[in-house]
Backbone as a chain_set.jsonl record, in Angstrom:
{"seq": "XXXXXXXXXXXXXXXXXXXXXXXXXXXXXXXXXXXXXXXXXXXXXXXXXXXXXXXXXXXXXXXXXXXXXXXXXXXX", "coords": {"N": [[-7.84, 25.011, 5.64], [-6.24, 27.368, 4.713], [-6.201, 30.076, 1.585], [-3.44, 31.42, 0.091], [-1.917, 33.987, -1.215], [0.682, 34.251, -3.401], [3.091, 35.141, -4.956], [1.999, 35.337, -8.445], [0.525, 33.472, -8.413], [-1.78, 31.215, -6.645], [-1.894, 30.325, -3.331], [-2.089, 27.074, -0.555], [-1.344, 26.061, 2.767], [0.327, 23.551, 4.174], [-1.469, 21.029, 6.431], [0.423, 19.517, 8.685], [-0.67, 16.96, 9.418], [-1.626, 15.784, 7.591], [0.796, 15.661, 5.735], [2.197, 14.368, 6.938], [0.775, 11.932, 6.547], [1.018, 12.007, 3.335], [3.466, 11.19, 3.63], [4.988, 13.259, 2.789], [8.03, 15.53, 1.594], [9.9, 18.031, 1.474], [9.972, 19.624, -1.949], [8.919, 17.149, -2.964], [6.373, 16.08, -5.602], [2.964, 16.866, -6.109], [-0.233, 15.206, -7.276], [-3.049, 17.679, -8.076], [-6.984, 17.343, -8.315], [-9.914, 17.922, -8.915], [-12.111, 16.111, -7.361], [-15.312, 16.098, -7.181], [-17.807, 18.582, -7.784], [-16.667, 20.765, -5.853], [-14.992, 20.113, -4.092], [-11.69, 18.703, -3.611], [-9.057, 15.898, -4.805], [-5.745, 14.829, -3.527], [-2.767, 13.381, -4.468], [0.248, 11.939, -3.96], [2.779, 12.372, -6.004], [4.394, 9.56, -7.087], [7.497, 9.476, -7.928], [9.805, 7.67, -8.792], [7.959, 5.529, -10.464], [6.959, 6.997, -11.974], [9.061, 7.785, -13.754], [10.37, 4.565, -14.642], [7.65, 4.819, -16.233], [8.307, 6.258, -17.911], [10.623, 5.18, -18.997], [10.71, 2.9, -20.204], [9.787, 3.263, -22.57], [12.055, 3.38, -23.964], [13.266, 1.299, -23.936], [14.813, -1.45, -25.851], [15.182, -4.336, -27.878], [16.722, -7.029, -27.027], [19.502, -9.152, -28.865], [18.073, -12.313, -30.528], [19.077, -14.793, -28.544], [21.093, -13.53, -26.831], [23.713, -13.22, -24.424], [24.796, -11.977, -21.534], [27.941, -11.238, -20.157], [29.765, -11.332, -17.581], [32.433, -11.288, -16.383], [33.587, -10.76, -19.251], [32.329, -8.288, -19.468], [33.731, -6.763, -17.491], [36.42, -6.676, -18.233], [39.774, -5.185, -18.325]], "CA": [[-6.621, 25.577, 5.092], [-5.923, 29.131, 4.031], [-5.767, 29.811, 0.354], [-2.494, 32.848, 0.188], [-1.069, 34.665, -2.188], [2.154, 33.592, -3.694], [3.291, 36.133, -6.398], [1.229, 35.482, -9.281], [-0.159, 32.046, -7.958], [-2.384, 30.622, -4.982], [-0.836, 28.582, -2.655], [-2.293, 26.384, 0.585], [-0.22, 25.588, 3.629], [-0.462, 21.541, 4.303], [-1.478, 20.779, 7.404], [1.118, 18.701, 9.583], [-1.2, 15.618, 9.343], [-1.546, 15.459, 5.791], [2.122, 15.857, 5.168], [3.01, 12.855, 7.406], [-0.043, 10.946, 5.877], [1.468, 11.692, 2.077], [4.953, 11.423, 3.728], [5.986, 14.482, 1.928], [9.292, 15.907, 2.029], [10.563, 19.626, 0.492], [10.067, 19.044, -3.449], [7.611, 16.154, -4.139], [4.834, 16.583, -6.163], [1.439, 16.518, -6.084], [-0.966, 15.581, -8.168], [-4.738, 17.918, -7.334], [-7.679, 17.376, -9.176], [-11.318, 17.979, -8.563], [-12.797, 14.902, -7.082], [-16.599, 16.886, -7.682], [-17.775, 19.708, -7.326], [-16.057, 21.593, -4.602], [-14.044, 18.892, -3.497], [-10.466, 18.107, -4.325], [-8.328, 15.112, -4.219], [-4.753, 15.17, -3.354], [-2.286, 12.852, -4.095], [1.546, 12.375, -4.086], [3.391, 11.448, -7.376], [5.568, 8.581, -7.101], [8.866, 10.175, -8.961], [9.99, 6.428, -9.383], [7.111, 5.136, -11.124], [6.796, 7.814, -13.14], [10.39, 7.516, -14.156], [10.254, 3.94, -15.242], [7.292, 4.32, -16.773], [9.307, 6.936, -18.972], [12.13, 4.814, -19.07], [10.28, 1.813, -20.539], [9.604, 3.331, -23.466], [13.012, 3.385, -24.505], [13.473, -0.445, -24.005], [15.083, -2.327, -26.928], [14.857, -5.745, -27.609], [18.212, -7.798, -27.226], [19.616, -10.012, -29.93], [18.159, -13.681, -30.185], [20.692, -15.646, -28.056], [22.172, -12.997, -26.024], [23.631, -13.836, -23.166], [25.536, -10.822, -20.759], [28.983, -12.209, -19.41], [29.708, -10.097, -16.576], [33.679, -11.008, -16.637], [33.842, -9.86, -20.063], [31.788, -6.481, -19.358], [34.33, -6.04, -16.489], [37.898, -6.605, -18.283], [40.349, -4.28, -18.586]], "C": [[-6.952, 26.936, 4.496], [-5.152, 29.216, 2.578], [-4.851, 31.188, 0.401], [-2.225, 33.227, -1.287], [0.486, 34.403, -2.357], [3.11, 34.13, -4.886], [2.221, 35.832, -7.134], [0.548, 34.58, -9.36], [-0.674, 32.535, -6.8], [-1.618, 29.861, -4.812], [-1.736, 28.446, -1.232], [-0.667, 25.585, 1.256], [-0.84, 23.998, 4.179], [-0.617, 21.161, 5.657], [-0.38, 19.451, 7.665], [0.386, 17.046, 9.377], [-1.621, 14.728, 7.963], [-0.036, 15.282, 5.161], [2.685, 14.361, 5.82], [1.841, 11.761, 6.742], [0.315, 10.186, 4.549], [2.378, 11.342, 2.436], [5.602, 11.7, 2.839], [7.027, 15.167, 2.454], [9.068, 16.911, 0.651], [10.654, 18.723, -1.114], [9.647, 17.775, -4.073], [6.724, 17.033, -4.25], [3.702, 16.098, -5.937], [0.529, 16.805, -7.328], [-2.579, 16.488, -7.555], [-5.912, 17.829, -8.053], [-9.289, 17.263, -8.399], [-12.017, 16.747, -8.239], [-14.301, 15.095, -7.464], [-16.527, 17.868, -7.16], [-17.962, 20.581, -5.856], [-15.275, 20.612, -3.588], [-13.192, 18.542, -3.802], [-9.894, 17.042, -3.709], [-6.805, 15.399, -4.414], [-3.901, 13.839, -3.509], [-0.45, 12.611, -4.612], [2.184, 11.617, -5.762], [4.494, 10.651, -7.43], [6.815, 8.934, -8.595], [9.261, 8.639, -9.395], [9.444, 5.801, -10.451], [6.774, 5.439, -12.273], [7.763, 7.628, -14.265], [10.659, 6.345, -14.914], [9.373, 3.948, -15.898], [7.966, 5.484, -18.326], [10.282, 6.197, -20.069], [11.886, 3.29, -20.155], [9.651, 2.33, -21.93], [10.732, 3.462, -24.73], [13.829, 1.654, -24.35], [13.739, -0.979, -25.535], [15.401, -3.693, -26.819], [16.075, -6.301, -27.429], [18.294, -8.747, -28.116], [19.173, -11.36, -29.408], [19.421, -14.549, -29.916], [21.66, -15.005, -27.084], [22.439, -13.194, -24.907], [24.957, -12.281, -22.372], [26.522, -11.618, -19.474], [29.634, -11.263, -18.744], [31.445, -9.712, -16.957], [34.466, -10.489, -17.728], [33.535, -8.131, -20.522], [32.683, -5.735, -18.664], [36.079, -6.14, -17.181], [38.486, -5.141, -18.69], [41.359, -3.982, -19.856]], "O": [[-7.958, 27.293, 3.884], [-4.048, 28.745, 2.303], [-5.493, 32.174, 0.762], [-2.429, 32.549, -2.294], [1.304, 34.381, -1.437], [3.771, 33.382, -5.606], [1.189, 36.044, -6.498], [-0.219, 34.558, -10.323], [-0.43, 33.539, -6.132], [-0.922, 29.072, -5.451], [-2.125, 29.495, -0.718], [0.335, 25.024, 0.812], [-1.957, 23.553, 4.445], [0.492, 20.902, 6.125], [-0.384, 18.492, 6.893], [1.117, 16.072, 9.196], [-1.81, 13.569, 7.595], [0.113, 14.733, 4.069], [3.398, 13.517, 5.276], [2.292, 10.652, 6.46], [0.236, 8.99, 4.269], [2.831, 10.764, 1.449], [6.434, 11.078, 2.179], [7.048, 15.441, 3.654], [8.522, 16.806, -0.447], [11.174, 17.635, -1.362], [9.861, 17.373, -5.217], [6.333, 18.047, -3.672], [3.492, 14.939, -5.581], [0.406, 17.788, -8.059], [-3.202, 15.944, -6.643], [-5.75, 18.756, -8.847], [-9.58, 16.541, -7.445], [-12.651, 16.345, -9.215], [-14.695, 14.165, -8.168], [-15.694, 18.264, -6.344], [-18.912, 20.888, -5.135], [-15.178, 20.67, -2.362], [-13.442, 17.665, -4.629], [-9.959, 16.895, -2.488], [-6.489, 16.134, -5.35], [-4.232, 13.0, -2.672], [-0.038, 13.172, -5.628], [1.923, 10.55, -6.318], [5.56, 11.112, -7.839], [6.809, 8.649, -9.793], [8.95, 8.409, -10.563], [10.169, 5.466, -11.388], [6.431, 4.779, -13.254], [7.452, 7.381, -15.43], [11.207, 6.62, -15.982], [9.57, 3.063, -16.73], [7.922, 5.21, -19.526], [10.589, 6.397, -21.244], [12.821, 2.751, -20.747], [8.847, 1.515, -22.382], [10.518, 3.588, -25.936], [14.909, 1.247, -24.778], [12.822, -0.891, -26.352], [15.846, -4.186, -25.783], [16.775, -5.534, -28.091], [17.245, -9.352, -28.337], [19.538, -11.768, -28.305], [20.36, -14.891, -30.634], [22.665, -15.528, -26.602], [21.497, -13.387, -24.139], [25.882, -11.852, -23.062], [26.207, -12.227, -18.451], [30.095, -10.314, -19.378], [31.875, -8.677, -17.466], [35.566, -9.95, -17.602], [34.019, -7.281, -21.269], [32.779, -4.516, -18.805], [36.949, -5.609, -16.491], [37.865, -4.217, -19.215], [41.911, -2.887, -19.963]]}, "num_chains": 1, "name": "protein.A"}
């Protein structure tokens, strides 16, 4: 791969076989990090995963006894 110029960044173009490997699409991320020296690893960041594990920190407990009665969540 060819390291370019990208305004005020580097950027690499992903080879075709790596892109269907991560099955990346326009706007995931990647994580890159030095596997040793002179060697990087590449890998994709599950936006989901990430997301709950976000999301799970905002978890509150429910009252002892609660019970969720759908037909009363749904009246009008």
């Amino acid at each position: 791969m060819l390291v370019s110029k990208w305004g005020n960044s580097l950027a690499v173009r992903l080879p075709k076989a790596l892109v269907e490997a991560l099955n990346l699409s326009p706007g995931d991320e990647l994580n890159v990090v030095e596997a040793s020296k002179g060697r990087l690893a590449v890998e994709k960041i599950d936006k989901r995963a990430e997301f709950l594990r976000q999301v799970e920190q905002f978890q509150f407990p429910l009252p002892e006894g609660y019970k969720f009665d759908r037909d009363e969540a749904n009246e009008r």
